[in-house]
Backbone of each chain as ProteinMPNN parsed JSONL, in Angstrom:
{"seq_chain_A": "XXXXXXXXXXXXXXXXXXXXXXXXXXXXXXXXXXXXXXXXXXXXXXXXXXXXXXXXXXXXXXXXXX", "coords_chain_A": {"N_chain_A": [[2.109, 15.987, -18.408], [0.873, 13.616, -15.774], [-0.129, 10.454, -16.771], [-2.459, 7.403, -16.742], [-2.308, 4.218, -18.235], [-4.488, 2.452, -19.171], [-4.521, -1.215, -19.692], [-6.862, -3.665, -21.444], [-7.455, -7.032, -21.71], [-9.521, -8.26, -23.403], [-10.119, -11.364, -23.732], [-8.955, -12.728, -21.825], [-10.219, -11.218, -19.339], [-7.699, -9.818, -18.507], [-6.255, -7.061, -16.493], [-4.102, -4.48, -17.04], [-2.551, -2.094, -15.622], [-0.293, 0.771, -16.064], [1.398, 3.332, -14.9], [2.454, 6.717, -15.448], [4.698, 9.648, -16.101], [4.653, 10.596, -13.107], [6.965, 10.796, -11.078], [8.895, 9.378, -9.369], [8.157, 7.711, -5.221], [5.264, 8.78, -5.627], [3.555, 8.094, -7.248], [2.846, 5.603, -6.145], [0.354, 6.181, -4.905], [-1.545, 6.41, -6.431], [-1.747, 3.443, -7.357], [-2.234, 2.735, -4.846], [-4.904, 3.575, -5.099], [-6.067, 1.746, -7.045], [-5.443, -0.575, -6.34], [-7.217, -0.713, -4.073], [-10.065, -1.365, -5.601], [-9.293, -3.062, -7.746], [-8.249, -5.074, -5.98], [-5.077, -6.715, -5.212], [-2.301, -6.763, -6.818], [-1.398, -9.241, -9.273], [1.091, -9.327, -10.29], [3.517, -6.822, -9.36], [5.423, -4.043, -10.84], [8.092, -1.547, -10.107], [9.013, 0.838, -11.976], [11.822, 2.639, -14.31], [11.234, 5.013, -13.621], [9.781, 5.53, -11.341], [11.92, 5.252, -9.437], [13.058, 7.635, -9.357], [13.122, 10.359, -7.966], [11.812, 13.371, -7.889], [13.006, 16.552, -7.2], [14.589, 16.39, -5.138], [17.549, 16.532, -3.926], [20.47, 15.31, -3.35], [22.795, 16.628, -0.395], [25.628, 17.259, -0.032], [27.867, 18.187, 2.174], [31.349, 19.665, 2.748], [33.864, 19.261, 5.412], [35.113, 21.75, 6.857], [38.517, 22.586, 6.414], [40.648, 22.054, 8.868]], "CA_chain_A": [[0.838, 15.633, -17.762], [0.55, 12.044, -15.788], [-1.365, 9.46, -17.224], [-2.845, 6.5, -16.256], [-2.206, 3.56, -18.93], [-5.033, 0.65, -18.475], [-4.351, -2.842, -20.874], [-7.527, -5.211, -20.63], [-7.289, -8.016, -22.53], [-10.934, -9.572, -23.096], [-9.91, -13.065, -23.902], [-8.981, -13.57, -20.118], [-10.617, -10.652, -18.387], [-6.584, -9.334, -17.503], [-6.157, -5.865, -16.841], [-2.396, -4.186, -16.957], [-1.952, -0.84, -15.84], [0.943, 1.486, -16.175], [1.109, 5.417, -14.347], [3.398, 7.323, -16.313], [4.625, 10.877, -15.528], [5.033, 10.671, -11.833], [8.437, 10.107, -10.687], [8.771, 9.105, -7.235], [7.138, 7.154, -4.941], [4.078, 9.667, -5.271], [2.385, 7.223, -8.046], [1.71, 5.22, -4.779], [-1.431, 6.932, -4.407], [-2.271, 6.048, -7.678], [-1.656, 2.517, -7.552], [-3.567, 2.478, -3.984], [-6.601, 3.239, -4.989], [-6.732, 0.785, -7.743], [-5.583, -1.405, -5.488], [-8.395, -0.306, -3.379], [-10.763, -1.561, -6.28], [-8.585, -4.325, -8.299], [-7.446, -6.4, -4.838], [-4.009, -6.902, -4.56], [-1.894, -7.369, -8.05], [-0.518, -10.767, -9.664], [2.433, -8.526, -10.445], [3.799, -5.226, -9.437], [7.315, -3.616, -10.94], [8.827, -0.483, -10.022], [9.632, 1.375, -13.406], [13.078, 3.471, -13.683], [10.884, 6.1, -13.566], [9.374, 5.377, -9.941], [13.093, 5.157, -8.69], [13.257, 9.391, -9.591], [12.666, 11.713, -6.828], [11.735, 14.468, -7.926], [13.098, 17.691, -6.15], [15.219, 15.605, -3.677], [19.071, 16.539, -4.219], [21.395, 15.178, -2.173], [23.578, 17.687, -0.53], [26.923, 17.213, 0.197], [28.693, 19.105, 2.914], [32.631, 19.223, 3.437], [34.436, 19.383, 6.661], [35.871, 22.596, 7.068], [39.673, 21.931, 6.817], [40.939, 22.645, 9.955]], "C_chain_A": [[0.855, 14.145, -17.392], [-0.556, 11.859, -16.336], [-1.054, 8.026, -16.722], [-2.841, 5.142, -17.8], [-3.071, 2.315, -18.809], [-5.351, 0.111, -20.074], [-5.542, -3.719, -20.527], [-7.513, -5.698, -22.325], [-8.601, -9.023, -22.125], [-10.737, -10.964, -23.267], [-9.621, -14.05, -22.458], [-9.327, -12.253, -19.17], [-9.239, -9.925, -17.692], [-6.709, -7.902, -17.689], [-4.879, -5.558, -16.601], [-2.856, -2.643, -16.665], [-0.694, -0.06, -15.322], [0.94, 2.833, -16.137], [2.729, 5.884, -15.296], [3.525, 8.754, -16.435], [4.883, 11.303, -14.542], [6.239, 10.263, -11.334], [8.245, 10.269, -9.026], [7.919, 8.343, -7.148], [5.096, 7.737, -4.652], [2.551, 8.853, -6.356], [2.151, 5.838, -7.394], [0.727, 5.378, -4.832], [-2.12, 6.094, -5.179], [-2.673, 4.271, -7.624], [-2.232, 1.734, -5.909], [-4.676, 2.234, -4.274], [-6.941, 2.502, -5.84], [-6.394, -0.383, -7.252], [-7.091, -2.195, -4.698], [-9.713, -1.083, -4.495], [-10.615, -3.08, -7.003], [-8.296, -5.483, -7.153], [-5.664, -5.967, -5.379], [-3.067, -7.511, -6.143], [-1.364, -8.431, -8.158], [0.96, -10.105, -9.213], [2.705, -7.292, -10.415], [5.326, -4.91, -9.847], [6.976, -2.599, -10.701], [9.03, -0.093, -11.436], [10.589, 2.186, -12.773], [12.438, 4.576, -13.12], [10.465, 6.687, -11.638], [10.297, 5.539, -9.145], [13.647, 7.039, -8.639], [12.692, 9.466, -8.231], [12.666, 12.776, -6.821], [11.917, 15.553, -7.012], [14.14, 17.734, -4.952], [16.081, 15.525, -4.11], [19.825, 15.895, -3.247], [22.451, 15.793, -1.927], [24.457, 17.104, 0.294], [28.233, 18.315, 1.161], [29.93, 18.684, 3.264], [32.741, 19.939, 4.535], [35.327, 20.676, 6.285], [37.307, 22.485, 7.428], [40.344, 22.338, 7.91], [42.63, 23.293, 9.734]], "O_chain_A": [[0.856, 13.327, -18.312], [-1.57, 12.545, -16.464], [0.031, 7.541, -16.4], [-3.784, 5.464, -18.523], [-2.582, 1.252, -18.424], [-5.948, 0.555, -21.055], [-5.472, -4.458, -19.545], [-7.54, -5.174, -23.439], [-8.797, -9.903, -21.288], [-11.551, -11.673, -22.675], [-9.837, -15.213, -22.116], [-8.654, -12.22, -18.14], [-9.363, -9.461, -16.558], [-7.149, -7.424, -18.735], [-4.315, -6.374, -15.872], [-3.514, -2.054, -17.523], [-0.184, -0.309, -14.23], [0.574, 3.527, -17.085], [3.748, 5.252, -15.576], [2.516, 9.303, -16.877], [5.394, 12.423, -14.565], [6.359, 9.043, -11.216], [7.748, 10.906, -8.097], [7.094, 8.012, -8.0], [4.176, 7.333, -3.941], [1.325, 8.945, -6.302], [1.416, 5.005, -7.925], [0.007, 4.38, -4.792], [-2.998, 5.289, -4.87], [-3.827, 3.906, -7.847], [-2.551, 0.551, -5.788], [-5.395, 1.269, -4.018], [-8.148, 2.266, -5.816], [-7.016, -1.355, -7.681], [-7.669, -3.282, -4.679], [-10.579, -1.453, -3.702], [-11.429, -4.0, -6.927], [-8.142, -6.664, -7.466], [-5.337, -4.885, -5.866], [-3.239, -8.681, -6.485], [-0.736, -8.816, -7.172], [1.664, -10.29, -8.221], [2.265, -6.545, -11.288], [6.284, -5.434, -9.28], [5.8, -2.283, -10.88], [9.274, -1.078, -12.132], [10.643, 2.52, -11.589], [12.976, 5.146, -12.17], [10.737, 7.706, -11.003], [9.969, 5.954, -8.033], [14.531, 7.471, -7.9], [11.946, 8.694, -7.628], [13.313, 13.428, -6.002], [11.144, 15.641, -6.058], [14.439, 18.624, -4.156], [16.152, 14.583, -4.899], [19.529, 16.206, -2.093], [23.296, 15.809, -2.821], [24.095, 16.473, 1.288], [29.186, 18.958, 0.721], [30.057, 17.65, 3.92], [32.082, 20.943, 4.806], [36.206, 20.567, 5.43], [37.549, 22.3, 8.621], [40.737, 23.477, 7.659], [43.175, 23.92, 10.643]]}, "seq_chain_B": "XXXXXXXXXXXXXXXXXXXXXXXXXXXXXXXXXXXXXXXXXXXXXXXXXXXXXXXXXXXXXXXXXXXXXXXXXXXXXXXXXXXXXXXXXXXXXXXXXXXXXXXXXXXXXXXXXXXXXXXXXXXXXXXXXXX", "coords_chain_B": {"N_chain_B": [[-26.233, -33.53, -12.373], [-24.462, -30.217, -12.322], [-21.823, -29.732, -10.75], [-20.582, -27.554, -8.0], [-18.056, -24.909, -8.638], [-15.389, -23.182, -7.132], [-13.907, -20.148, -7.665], [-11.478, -18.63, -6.081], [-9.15, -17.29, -6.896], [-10.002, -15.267, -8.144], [-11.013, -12.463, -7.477], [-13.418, -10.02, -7.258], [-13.15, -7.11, -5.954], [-14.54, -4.583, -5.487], [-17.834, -4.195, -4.423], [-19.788, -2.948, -5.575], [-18.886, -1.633, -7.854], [-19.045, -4.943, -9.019], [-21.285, -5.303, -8.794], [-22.271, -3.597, -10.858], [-20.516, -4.396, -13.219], [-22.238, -7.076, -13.966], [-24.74, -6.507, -14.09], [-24.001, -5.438, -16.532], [-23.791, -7.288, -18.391], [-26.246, -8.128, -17.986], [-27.223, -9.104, -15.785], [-29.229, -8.163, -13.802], [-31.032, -8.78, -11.881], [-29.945, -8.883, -8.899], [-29.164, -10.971, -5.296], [-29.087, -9.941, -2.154], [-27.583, -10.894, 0.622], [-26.933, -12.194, 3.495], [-24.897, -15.911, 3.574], [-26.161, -16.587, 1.547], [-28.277, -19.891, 0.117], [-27.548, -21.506, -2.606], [-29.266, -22.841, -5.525], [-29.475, -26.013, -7.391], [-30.179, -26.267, -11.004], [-32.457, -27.887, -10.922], [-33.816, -27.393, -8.751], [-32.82, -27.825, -6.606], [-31.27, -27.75, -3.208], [-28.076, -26.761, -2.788], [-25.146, -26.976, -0.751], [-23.261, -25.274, -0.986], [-23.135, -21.36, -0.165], [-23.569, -18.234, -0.277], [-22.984, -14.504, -0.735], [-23.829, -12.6, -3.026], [-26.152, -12.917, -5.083], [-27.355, -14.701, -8.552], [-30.218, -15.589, -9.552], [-31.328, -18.401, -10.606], [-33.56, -18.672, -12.915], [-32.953, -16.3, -13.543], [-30.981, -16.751, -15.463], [-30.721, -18.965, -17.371], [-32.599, -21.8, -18.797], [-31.7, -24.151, -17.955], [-29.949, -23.771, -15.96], [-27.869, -22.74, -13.078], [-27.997, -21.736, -9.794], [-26.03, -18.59, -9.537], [-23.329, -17.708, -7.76], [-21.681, -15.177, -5.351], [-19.52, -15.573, -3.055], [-18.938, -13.45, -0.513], [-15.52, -12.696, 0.703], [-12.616, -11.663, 3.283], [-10.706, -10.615, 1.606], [-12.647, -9.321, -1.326], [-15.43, -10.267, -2.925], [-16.015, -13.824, -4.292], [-16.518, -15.857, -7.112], [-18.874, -18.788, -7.482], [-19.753, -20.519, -9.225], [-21.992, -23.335, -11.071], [-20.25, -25.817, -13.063], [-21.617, -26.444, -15.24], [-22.612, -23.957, -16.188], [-20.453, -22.233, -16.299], [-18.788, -23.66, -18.443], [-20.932, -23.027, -20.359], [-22.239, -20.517, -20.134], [-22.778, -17.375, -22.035], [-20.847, -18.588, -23.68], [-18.96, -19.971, -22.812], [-17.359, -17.935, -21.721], [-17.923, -16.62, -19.399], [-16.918, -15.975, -17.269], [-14.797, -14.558, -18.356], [-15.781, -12.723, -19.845], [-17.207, -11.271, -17.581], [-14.906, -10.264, -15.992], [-13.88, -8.238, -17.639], [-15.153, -6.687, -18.058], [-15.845, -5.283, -15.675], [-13.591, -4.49, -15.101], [-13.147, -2.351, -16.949], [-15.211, -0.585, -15.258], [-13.578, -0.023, -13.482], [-12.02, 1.379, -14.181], [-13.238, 3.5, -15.067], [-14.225, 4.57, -12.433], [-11.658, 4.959, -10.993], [-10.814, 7.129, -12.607], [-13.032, 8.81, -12.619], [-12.029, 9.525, -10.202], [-9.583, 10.525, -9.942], [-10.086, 13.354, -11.321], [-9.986, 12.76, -13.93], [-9.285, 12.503, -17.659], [-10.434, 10.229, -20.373], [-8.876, 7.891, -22.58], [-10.59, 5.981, -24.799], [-9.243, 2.784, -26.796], [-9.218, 0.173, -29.619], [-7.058, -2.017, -30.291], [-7.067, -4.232, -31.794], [-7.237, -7.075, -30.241], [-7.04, -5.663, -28.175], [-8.054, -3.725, -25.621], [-6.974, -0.469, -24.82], [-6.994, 2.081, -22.293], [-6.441, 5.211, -21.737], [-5.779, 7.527, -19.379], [-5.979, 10.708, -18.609], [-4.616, 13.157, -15.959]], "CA_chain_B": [[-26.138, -32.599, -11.619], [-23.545, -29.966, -12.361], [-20.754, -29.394, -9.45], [-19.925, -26.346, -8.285], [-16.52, -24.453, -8.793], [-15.136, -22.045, -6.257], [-12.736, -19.411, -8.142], [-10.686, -17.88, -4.961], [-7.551, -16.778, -7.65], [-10.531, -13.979, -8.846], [-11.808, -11.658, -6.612], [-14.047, -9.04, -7.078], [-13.346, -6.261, -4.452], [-15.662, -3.504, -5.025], [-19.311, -4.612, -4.543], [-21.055, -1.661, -6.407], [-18.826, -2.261, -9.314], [-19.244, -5.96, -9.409], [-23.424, -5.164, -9.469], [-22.131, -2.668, -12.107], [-20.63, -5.566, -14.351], [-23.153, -8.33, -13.691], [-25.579, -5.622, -15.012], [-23.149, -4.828, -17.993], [-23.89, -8.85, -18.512], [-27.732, -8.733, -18.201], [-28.164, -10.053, -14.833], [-29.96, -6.951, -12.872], [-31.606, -9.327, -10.574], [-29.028, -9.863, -8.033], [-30.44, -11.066, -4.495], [-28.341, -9.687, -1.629], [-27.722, -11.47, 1.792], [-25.937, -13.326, 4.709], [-25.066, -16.52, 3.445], [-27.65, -17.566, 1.014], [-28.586, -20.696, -0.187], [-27.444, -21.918, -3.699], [-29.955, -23.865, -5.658], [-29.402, -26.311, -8.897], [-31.424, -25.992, -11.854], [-33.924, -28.212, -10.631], [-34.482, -26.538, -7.376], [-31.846, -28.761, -5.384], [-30.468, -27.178, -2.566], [-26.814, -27.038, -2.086], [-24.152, -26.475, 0.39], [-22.495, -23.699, -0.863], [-23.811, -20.24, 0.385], [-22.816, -16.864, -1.183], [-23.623, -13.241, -0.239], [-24.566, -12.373, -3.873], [-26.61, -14.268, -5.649], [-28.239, -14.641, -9.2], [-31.523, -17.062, -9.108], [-31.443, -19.454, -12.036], [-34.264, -18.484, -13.229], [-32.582, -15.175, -14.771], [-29.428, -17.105, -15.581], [-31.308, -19.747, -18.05], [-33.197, -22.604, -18.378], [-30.813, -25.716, -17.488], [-28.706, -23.065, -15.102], [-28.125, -23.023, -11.786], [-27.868, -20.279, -9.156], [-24.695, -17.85, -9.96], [-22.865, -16.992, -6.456], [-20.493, -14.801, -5.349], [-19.192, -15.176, -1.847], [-17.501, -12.534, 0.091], [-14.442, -13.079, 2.22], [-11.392, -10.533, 3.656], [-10.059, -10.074, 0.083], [-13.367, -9.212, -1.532], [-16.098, -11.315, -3.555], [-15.24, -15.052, -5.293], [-17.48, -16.647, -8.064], [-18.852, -19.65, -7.261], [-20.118, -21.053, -10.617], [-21.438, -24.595, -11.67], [-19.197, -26.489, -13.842], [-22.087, -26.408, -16.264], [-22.752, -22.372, -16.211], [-19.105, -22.039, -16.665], [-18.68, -24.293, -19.411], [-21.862, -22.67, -21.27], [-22.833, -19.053, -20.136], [-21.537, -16.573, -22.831], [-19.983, -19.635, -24.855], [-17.999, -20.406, -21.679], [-16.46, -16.825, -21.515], [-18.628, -15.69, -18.715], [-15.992, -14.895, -15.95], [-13.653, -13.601, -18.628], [-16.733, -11.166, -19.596], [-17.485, -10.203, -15.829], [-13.878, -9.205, -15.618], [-13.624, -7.54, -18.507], [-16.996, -5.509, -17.324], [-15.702, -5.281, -14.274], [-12.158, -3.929, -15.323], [-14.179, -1.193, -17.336], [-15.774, 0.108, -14.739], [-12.463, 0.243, -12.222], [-11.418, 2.08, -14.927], [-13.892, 4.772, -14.778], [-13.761, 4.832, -10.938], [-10.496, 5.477, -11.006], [-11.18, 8.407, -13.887], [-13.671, 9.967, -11.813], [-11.761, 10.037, -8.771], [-8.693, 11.521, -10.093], [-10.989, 14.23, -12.078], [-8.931, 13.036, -15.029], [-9.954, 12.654, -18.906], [-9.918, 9.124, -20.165], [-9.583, 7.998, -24.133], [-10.4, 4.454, -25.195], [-8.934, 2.757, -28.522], [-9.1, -1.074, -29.518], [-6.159, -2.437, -30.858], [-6.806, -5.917, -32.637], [-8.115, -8.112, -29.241], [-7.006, -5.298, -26.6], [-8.654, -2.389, -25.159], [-6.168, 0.06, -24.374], [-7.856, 3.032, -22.134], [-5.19, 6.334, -21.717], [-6.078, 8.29, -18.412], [-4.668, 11.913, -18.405], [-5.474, 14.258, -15.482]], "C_chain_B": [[-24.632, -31.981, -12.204], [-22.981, -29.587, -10.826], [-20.154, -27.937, -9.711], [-18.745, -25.844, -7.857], [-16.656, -22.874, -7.882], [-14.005, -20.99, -7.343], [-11.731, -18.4, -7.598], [-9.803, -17.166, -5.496], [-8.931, -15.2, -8.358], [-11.412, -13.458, -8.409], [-11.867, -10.923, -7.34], [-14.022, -7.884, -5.919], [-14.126, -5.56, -4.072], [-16.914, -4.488, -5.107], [-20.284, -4.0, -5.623], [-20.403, -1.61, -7.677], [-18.836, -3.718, -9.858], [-20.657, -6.089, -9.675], [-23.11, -4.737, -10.652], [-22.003, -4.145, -13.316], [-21.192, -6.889, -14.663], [-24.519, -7.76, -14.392], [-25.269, -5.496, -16.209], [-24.244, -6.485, -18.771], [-25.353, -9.286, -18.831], [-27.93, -9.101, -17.115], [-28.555, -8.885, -13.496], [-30.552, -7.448, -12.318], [-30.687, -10.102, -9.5], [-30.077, -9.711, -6.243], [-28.825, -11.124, -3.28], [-28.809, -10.318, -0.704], [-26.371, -11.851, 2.624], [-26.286, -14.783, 4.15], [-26.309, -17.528, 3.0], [-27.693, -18.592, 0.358], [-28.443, -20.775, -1.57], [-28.263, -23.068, -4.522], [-29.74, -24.195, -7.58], [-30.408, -25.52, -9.522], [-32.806, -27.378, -11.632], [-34.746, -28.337, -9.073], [-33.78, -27.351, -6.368], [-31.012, -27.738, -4.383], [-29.231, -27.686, -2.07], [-26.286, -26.447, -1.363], [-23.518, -25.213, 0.564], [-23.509, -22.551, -0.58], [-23.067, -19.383, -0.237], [-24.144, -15.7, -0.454], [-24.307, -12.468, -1.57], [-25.101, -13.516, -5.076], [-27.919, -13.951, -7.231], [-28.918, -15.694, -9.543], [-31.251, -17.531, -10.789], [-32.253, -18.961, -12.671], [-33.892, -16.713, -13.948], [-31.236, -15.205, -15.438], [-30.098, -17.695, -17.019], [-32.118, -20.776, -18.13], [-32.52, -23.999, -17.841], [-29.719, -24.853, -16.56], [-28.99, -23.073, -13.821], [-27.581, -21.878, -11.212], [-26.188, -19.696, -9.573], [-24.71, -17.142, -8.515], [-22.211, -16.051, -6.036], [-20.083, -14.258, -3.947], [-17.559, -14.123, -1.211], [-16.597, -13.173, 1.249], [-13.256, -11.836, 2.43], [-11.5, -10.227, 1.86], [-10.894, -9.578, -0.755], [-14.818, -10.572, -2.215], [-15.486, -12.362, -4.584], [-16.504, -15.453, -5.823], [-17.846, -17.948, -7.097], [-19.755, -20.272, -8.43], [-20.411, -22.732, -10.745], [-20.488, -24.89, -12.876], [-20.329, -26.154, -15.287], [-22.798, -24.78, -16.823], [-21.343, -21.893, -16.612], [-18.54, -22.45, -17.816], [-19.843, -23.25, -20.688], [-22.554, -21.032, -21.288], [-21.507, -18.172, -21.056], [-20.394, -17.175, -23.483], [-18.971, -20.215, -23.965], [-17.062, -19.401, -21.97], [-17.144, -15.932, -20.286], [-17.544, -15.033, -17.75], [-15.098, -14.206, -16.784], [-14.471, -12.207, -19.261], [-16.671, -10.355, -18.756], [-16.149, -9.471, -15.771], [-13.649, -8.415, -16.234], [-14.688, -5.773, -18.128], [-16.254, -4.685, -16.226], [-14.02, -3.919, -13.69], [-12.684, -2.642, -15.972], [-14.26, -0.35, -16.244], [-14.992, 0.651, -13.462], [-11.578, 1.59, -13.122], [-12.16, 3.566, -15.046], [-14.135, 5.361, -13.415], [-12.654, 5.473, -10.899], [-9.913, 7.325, -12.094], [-12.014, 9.146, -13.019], [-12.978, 10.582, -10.812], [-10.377, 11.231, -8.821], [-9.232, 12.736, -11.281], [-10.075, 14.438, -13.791], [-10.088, 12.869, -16.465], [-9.624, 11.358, -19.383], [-10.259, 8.868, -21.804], [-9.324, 6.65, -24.361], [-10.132, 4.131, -26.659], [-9.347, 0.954, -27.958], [-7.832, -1.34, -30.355], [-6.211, -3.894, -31.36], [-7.905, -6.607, -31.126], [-8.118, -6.996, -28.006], [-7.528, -4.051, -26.713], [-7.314, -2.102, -24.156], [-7.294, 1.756, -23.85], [-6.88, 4.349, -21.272], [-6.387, 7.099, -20.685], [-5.397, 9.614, -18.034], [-5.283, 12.69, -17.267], [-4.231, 15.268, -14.513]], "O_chain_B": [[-23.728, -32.754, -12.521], [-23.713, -29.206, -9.913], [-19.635, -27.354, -10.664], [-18.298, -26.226, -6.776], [-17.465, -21.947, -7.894], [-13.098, -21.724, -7.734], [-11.204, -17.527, -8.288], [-9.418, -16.239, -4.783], [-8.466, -14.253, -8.992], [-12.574, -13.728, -8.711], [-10.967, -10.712, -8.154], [-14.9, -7.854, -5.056], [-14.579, -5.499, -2.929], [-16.899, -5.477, -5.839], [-21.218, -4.477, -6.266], [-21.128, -1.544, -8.671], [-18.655, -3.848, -11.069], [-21.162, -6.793, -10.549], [-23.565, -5.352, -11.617], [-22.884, -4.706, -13.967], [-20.706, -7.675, -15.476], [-25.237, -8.45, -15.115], [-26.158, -5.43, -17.058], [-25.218, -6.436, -19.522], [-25.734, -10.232, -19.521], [-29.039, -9.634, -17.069], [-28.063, -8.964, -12.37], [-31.182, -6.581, -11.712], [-30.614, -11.305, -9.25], [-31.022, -8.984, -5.939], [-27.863, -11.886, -3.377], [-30.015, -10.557, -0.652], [-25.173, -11.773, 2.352], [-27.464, -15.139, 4.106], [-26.973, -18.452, 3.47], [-26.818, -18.407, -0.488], [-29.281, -20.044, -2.098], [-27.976, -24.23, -4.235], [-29.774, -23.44, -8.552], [-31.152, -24.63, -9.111], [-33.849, -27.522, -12.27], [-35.675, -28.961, -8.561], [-34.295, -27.483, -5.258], [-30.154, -26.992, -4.855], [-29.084, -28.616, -1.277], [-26.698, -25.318, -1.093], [-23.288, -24.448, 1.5], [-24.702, -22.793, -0.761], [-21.981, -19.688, -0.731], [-25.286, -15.795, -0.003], [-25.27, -11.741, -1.329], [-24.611, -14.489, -5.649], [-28.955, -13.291, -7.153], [-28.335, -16.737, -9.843], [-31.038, -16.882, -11.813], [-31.589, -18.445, -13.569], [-34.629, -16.146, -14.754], [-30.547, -14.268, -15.841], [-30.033, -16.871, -17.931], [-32.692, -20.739, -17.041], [-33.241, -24.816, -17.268], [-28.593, -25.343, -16.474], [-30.103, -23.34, -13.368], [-26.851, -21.097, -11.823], [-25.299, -20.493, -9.872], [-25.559, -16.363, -8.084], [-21.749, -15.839, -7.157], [-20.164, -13.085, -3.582], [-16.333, -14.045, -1.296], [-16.845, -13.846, 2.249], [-13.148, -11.068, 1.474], [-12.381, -9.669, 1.206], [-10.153, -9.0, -1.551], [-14.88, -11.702, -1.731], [-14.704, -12.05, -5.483], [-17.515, -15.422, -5.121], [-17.202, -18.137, -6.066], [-20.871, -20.437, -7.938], [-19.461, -23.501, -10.598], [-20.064, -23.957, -13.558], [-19.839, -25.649, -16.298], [-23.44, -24.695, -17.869], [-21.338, -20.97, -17.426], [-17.741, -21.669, -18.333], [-19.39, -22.876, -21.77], [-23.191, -20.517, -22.207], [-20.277, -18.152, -21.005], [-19.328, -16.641, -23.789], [-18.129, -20.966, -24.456], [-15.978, -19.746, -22.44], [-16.943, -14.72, -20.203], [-17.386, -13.83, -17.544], [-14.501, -13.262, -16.267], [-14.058, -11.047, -19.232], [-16.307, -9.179, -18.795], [-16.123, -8.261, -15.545], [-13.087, -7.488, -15.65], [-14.718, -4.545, -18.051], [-16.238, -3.457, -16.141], [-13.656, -3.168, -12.785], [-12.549, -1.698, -15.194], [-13.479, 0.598, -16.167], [-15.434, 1.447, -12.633], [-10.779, 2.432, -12.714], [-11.523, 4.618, -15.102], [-14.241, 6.581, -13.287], [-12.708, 6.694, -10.752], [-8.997, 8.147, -12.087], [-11.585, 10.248, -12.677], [-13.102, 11.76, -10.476], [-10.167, 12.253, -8.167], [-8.443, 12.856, -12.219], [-9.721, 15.403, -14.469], [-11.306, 13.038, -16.413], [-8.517, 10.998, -18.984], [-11.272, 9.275, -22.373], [-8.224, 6.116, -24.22], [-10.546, 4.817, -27.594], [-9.609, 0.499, -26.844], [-7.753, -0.559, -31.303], [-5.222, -4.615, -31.226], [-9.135, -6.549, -31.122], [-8.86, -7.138, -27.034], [-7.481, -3.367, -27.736], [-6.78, -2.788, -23.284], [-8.041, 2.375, -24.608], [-6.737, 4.198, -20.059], [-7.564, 7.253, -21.012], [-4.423, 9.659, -17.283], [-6.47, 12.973, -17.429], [-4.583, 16.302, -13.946]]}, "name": "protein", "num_of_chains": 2, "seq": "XXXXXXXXXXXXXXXXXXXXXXXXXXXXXXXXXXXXXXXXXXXXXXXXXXXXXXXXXXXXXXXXXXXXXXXXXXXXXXXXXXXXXXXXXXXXXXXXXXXXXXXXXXXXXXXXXXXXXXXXXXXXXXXXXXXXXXXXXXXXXXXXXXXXXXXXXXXXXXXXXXXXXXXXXXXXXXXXXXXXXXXXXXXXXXXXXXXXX"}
């Protein structure tokens, strides 16, 4: 099941959050719309996880040897 | 006279959750407009202008108007030096965000029709979103 991970830290008002579950660029969305709400982050990483693509093989065709 | 401080590094984007955490805060008299007029605490009118605005008079008694002008990126504080220093022990903007972060947090919970479980851990609020 994704989840949504939000860090606030009252001492300076920071908030951290971290999507977890979604592989691919499909936790985009996610990180739109809090965009959409938050402005524009200090800092954004990629996790390994984000670098998955779920479903998306890469297929490999040989040349028929002549 | 206190001088007042612009805070451009901390926007506010949504509007309807920045009422939300300005309310969280106590200050349910905000006074919406086009460039309104900022006035000390002893009724001095200054330069700066802001689109939301809370009147001194529900801030405290030695306080001066609380601003918060919009631009592209969303709403910026505009705070005296001496409201900043003294509202909420001089933790007020790290309140508002905190408020403010809350309530992006339940936005974001509603919208993805998820389930959301809050803990505290020592100083941090950690808030787990499953949906």
């Amino acid at each position: 099941m994704p989840e949504i991970i939000f860090t606030i830290d009252p001492t300076a008002g920071k908030l951290e959050m971290h999507v977890v579950g979604i592989a691919g660029p499909a936790c985009e969305d996610i990180a739109k719309l809090a965009k959409q709400l938050l402005g524009a982050p200090a800092q954004e990483e990629q996790t390994a996880e984000y670098r998955l693509r779920p479903g998306i093989r890469p297929v490999i065709r040989r040349k028929a040897n002549p | 006279m206190s001088k007042y401080l612009t805070y451009p590094d901390m926007v506010f984007t949504d509007r309807r959750l920045l009422l939300a955490a300005l309310a969280d805060l106590g200050y349910r008299d905000v006074e919406e407009g086009e460039a309104l007029s900022l006035y000390g605490y002893q009724g001095d009118r200054r330069p700066e202008t802001a689109e939301l605005v809370v009147r001194r008079q529900f801030v405290g008694a030695a306080s001066n108007d609380l601003g918060f002008a919009r631009t592209p990126q969303g709403y910026v504080p505009i705070i005296s030096e001496y409201d900043h220093r003294t509202l909420h022990d001089g933790r007020f903007l790290a309140a508002l965000r905190t408020s403010y972060a809350e309530h992006v947090v339940d936005a974001v919970t509603q919208r993805l029709h998820g389930m959301a479980r809050r803990t505290v851990d020592g100083n941090v609020i950690k808030i787990t979103v499953r949906y």
